[in-house]
N, C-alpha and C positions, 0 to 999 in steps of 0.2 A: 216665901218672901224672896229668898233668893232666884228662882224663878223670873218672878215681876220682874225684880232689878234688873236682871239679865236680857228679859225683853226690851225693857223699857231703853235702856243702854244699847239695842241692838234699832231701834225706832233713831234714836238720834244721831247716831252711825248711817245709818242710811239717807235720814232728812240730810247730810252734810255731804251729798254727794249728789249730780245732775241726777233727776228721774230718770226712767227707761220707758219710752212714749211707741206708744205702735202708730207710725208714723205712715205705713202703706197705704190706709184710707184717704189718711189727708192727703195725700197726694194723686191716687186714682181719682178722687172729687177735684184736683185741680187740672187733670187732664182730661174730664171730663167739661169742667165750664171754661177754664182759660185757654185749652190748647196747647199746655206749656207739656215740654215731654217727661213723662215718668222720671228717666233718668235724669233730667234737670234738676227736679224738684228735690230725686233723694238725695242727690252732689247738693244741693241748699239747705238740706237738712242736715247732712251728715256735716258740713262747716260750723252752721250752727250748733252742733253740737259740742263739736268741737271748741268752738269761742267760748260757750258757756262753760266746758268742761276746764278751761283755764281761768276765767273768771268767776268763778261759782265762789270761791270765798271769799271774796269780794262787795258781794250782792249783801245786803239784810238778812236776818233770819223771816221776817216779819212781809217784805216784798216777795221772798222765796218761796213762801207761804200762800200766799194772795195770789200770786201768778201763778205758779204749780194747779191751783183750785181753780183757775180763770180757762187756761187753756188745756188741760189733760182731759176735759171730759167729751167734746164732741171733736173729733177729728184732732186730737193732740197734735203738737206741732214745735219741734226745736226753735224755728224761725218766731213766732209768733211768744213765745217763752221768752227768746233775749230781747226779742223788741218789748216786753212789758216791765222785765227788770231795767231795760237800760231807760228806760222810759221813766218807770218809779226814781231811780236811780238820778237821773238828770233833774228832775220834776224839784230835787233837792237845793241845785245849785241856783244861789241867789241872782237874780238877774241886773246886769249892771249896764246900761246905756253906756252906747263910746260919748 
């Protein structure tokens, strides 16, 4: 039982902190169709990561969730992660005509 706990406890220790994305793919596919250079892509990811990495508690548990599952499976991608949380995130704010 204590075991479990300790897992289970080590599972939401981890949910509370940006994933760890092998981000190399995505980005050879993108020097591959766009042309953009390797190194560009991984200075855009590596910012991105960074943005998330200070706004990560910030985000839902529940958006966290949803994006993490959206983008980690084909070609994971830091950029493509904040754009879905800031997205969910915005998606919130009431919209008011000037």
């Amino acid at each position: 039982m204590l075991l479990l706990s300790m897992l289970v406890g080590l599972q939401l220790v981890a949910a509370d902190q940006v994933p760890t994305l092998d981000i190399a793919p995505g980005c050879r596919a993108t020097v591959d169709m766009a042309g953009m250079s390797e190194q560009g892509c991984l200075g855009d990811e590596r910012k991105a990561h960074d943005d998330l990495a200070k706004a990560w508690p910030r985000f839902s548990a529940g958006d966290k969730a949803m994006c993490v599952d959206q983008t980690s499976s084909f070609n994971p991608s830091y950029v493509e992660l904040l754009t879905c949380l800031e997205m969910m995130r915005d998606a919130r704010i009431p919209y008011r005509p000037k």
